[in-house]
Every structure is written in structure tokens, then in C-alpha cells.
Phi, psi and omega in degrees: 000126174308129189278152174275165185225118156267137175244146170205167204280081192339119149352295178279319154295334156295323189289318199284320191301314196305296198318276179339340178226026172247341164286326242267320172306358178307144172296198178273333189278318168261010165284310194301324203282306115012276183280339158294327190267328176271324177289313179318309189288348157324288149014268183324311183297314183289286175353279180304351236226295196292322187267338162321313190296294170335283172291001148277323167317314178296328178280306171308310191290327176321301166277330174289327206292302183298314185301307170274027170267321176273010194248318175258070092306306183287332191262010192223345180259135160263353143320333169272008178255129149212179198267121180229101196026051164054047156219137173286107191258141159283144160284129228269177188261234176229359172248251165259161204298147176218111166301091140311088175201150194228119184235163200222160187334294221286346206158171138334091173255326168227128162238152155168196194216082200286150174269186148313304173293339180106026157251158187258115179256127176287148164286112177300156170333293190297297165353314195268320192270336159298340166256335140302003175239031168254164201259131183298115185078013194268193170267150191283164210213142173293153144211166184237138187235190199271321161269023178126186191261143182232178178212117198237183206238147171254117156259111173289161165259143177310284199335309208213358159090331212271183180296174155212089194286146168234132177222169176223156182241181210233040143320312198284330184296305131016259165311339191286301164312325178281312201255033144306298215292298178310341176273314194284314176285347168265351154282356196262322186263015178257314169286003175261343148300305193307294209300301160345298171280315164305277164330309190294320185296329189290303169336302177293294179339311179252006152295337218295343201280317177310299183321301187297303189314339174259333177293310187284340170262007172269332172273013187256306203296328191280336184292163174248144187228339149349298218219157144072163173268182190262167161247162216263134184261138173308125191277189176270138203294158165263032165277344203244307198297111164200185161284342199267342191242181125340285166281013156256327163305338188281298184321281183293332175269008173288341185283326199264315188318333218249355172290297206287330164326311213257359156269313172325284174326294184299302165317287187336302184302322186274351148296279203300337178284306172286012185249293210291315166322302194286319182308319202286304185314267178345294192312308199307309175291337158299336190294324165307296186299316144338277159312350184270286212293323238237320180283292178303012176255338166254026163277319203290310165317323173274302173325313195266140151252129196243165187274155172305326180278343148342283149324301183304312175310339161279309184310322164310290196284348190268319187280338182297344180278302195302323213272336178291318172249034139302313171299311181284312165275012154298295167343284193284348166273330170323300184294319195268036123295329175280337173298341176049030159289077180324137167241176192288145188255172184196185169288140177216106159325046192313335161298310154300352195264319194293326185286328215254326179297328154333280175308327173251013164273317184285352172301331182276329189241061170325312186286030155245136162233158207221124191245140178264108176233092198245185181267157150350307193253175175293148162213117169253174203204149164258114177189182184279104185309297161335263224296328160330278201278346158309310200277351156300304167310315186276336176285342181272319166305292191296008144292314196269359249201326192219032170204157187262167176329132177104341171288149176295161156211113194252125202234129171228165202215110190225221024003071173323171189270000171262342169140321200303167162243137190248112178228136185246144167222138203234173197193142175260053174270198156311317176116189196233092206298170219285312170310353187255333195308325170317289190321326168333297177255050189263171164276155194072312157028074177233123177263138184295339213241010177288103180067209186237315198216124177217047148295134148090021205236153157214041166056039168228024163298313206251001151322294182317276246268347171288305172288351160294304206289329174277334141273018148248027161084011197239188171214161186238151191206165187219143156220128191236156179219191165284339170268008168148172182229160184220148157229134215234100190251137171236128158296102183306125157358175174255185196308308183287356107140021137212139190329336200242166183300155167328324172280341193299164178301139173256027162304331154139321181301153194195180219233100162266143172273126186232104183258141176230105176302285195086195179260174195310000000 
């Protein structure tokens, strides 16, 4: 069988993908700042590098130059050896200390080191063995010696075989590099803070185009465009939008995008304006013909003596009539909401209105229970009493209507703590799936995998119960799980800007009564 190769991944190449791709989120503002700085110091680094190698080179040809000046000085006068405390010194100068020693088959014979000042420093034993290992006639050669490090020369004399070691010492060539290498590095990091600062102002400066450009298109994303007409969207200024940069070109064609954007939007709406119009026109003209069947349908009933399917067969067309013109005045209240036609408002008891819908919904849904958790007191609310228990109704049929026996249904009723009024009405069904919920309050709206039994249903309950409440100034919202769905509406306040009667706390907290109906 043909052998397998594993292949796997290195560690140390892992580490680089992961860092490489924690840059790649970076803004854009710290990438440049970021890749600027790293290329200066790149700069620097060669820069500073490069005059170090120079001036040790340069520094190095100097001390060979003087070490062989001073080496064949010492090999050619024997006049500059005289007897000093019985050891042979070249005699020193004015310059930097100079390592002197001359050794003969036998040995070490005169050694030492003139300063500046005109002392003679001696050499240790170990000294005398670094320079006895040194190879003769060679290139001069670094060491470290007891007093600091020199770099020294081996010679023979023609004369007499013997050596003449020269040495110099490389402190100054030394300090001179250290406090090179300390001046380049506190200018390299002092122009790379400076260079730092300077760049982020100049970057943000030259972002700022960028900046505006992600702000209009983020309030442009934030509009609702779904529904309704747009109110006209903010263009890019024509200071940014031009031809001459990158971010103008970016600029100008984000201005043509957002023209066809903002024509699309406009037909849509003047579709959706003639649709609605025609829908509205269409209900009107059903309402006749509706009602003729539906009347020559209990004439017949009453005239005729009919056979039973006959009668059943009628009974069909009289409900099928009724469900038609449900629909149809569904339509028409849906058009005069689009019409934004106020209707009259009043004091509306919302603990009374909510107990009695309550009451005449579980008469239709017996297998269900139903719990009430309203307050103590009257919580009043200013609005159309009718359109109140219409959007109750519906939010309480589609609980029972799309859940099976036996489900809870919890209707609560409160004073937010801002004034508003909060009435939920909540349900432990299966729920509602996650792909439907946008959809939830569309006209038409039917998800096949929504809930269980949508007999009898034609997807504008909750279309209705959305366009009450927004038009009372409220807003309605759904959160659904696998463990129930709750829907949830608020009402705005009464005028002195709260909701619940003059006794209630005016903290917002209240005393709820929690009644469990159950089922009939």
C-alpha cells in the first residue's frame, strides 16, 4: 500500500497567521501609522548600522596606521630602549599609552606600557603569555589584556632573532563608537516619536475624507427603506466628492450610487402608493357584490325549500361571503391608516378594556389558558377605544390560532418607569421561526413553518395591529424562542407624561392582580 505523509502545521507559522491576521483588522489609520514606522525604523537601523561599520572601519585604519608607525619606530631605534628600574622601555610621547616588550628565545625580557603622564605600567605574568603567543610577522591582532583590550604587532630584529611585540590601545576607538552608536540611537528614536506624531496628525488629517464618508454611509444604512416613502438621503459634500483625489472618486461615485438608490426608492414608493390605492379602489367595489350574495343568499334560504346539501351548500357560500368581506374590510381599514386619517381619541381604561378582550377571546379558544396580570387601578391611556381592542383582539386570536391546546397565554398590562404604557401579550408555544420574524408584521405575511393552524387567517392581523399603534404615536415589537413568543406594545403616556391614574406610584412600580382563567 502506498505510504501516507502527514502533513502539519508549525507552530511558529501558526503564531505568524494568527499575529497577520489581528493586523489585517486594524484600522486603516493604525495600519499606515503602524507601516510607516516600521519602515522608518528599518531607515535607521541600516542608516545607524552603516555608519557604525564606517566608523570602525575608519577608526580601525587609524590605529593600524599609528600602531605601524609606532612598531617600526621601536624595531629600528635602539636608542629608545634605555635601563629603568631594570626594565627596557620605548621612550613614550604625547600620545595614547603605548605597550612596548621585547622577547628572546629564552623568554619575556623587557616589557611595560608608557601613559601619557609618563608612568610606566608593568605587565602581569598573564600578559607575558599573550604576547608570547603571538605569531610573528602576522597581521595585527586584538587582545585582552589586564589593563583593557590593545591590538597589537609581533616583529623579528634581523640582528639578534629577537621579537618587538607594539601594541596600542583600541578604549578610545571603543568609546568613540559607543557614544556614536548612543547619539544615533537617541536621535533615531527621538525622530521616530517625533516622525509618530507627526504622521498620526498628518494620516487623521488625510482620513478625515474617509471618515465623513463612512459616517454618511452608515446614517444612510441606519434609514428605514423597507416601507413608506425615504426622506431624501444624505449626499457626499462636494468638497470631498471630486475627480482629482482617491477619496473623491470614492466620493463621487458613493453621490451616483445613492441618485439611483434614491430613484429605485422613489418608483417603489409610487408603486406601492398605486397598489395600495388600487387595493383600496378594488375593497370598495367588493363591498356591493358582497353583500347582494350574501343577502340573495339568506333569501334563498328562507324561499326555497332546499335538499340538505343544498342548504349546506348555500351555508358555503354565505360563509365564504362573510370571510370575503372580512377581507375586504381589513383592506379598507389598512387604506385609511395609509391615509393617516386620526381617529378619535378618549380616556380608554386599558385594565378594563384588556380583561373584557380577554374574556371574549377565551370563549373562542376553551383548550387554552389564560392568565391576566393587570394592575389594581384604571391605567389610562388617550386613544380610539374600537382600534385599542381591535389590535387585542388580534394579538390574542394569533396566540390561540397558531398554538395548540393547552398553551398559556399571559396578558400583561403596566406604567413603564418614563410614563409609557406596556401591554404584552405572551404565549409558551413552539414559537416563531427566526427567518419570519422580520416579516411578521408584512401584509400577507403567512410563514408555512409558523406555528401550527393559520385556517381562517389571510396574513393582515397583525399589519392591522401595527399600523394602530403607530398611529398612536406607539411602537409594537415581537421576541420569539423556542420557548414562546411574546408581543410587545407601548403606548405613550398621557399628556402630564404619565400613564397610569393620579393614584398610581409615581415611581412607575405598581401592584399587579395575576387572575389564571384557565381553560372553560
Amino acid at each position: 500500500m502506498p505510504e501516507r505523509t502527514a502533513i502539519t502545521t508549525s507552530p511558529s507559522l501558526t503564531g505568524t497567521r494568527r499575529r497577520v491576521g489581528a493586523f489585517t483588522h486594524w484600522p486603516l489609520r493604525s495600519k499606515l501609522v503602524a507601516i510607516t514606522m516600521a519602515l522608518l525604523a528599518v531607515i535607521c537601523l541600516t542608516i545607524g548600522v552603516s555608519v557604525h561599520r564606517a566608523m570602525d572601519q575608519f577608526l580601525s585604519t587609524k590605529l593600524d596606521e599609528q600602531l605601524e608607525r609606532a612598531a617600526g619606530g621601536a624595531l629600528r631605534s635602539q636608542r629608545q630602549f634605555r635601563v629603568y628600574e631594570d626594565t627596557a622601555l620605548v621612550e613614550h610621547g604625547h600620545g595614547p599609552p603605548t605597550l612596548n616588550a621585547r622577547i628572546r628565545p629564552e623568554g619575556m625580557d623587557r616589557a611595560g606600557v608608557f601613559t601619557p603622564e609618563g608612568r610606566v605600567e608593568d605587565l602581569t605574568p598573564a600578559d607575558a603569555e599573550i604576547l608570547e603567543a603571538l605569531v610573528v610577522e602576522g597581521t595585527a591582532a586584538d587582545r585582552e589584556l589586564s589593563m583593557g583590550k590593545y591590538r597589537l604587532v609581533a616583529q623579528a630584529r634581523e640582528r639578534d632573532g629577537d621579537v618587538i611585540v607594539t601594541g596600542l590601545p583600541l578604549s578610545d576607538s571603543e568609546a568613540t563608537l559607543s557614544s556614536l552608536t548612543g547619539t544615533m540611537s537617541i536621535a533615531s528614536v527621538s525622530g521616530l516619536a517625533a516622525a509618530a506624531v507627526l504622521g498620526m496628525v498628518v494620516i487623521r488629517r488625510t482620513l478625515r475624507p474617509l471618515e465623513e464618508l463612512s459616517g454618511i454611509a452608515t446614517r444612510v444604512a441606519g434609514l428605514s427603506l423597507n416601507e413608506g416613502e425615504v426622506a431624501t438621503v444624505e449626499r457626499v459634500p462636494d468638497g470631498i466628492a471630486g475627480a482629482r483625489t482617491e477619496v473623491g472618486r470614492l466620493g463621487h461615485a458613493f453621490n451616483r450610487m445613492l441618485d439611483n438608490i434614491d430613484g429605485a426608492f422613489s418608483a417603489r414608493h409610487s408603486s406601492e402608493l398605486r397598489l395600495r390605492r388600487f387595493i383600496a379602489d378594488a375593497s370598495h367595489e367588493l363591498r356591493t357584490p358582497l353583500t347582494s350574495i350574501r343577502g340573495y343568499a339568506d333569501m334563498i334560504r328562507l324561499a326555497e325549500n332546499l335538499s340538505p346539501d343544498g342548504r349546506a351548500s348555500l351555508s358555503r357560500v354565505d360563509a365564504e361571503a362573510r370571510r370575503m368581506t372580512s377581507l375586504v374590510d381589513d383592506l379598507l381599514f389598512l387604506a385609511r391608516l395609509d391615509e393617516n386619517n386620526p381617529a378619535a381619541r378618549e380616556d380608554v381604561d386599558l385594565t378594563e378594556l384588556v380583561v373584557e378582550s380577554v374574556d371574549d377571546v377565551r370563549v373562542a379558544a376553551p383548550n387554552h389558558r389564560w392568565i391576566l396580570e393587570v394592575p389594581d387601578h384604571p391605567l389610562t391611556v388617550r386613544a380610539d377605544a374600537g382600534q385599542l381592542r381591535q389590535v387585542l383582539i388580534n394579538l390574542l386570536s394569533n396566540a390561540h390560532r397558531h398554538t395548540g391546546p393547552g398553551t398559556t397565554v399571559t396578558t400583561s398590562v403596566g406604567a413603564a418607569p418614563d410614563g409609557d404604557t406596556l401591554l404584552s401579550v405572551a404565549d409558551d408555544g413552539p414559537g416563531i421561526p427566526e427567518d419570519f420574524i422580520e416579516l411578521v408584521f408584512s401584509r400577507f405575511a403567512l410563514a408555512d413553518a409558523s406555528r401550527s393552524d393559520r385556517s381562517g387567517t389571510h396574513g393582515l392581523g397583525l399589519a392591522i395591529a401595527k399600523g394602530i399603534v403607530e398611529s398612536h404615536g406607539g411602537r409594537i415589537s415581537v421576541r420569539s424562542t423556542a420557548d414562546g413568543t411574546t408581543f410587545t406594545v407601548r403606548l405613550p403616556g398621557r399628556g402630564d407624561g404619565r400613564a397610569a391614574a393620579p393614584d398610581a406610584p409615581a415611581d412607575g412600580s405598581q401592584e399587579k392582580h395575576r387572575s389564571d382563567i384557565g381553560p372553560v
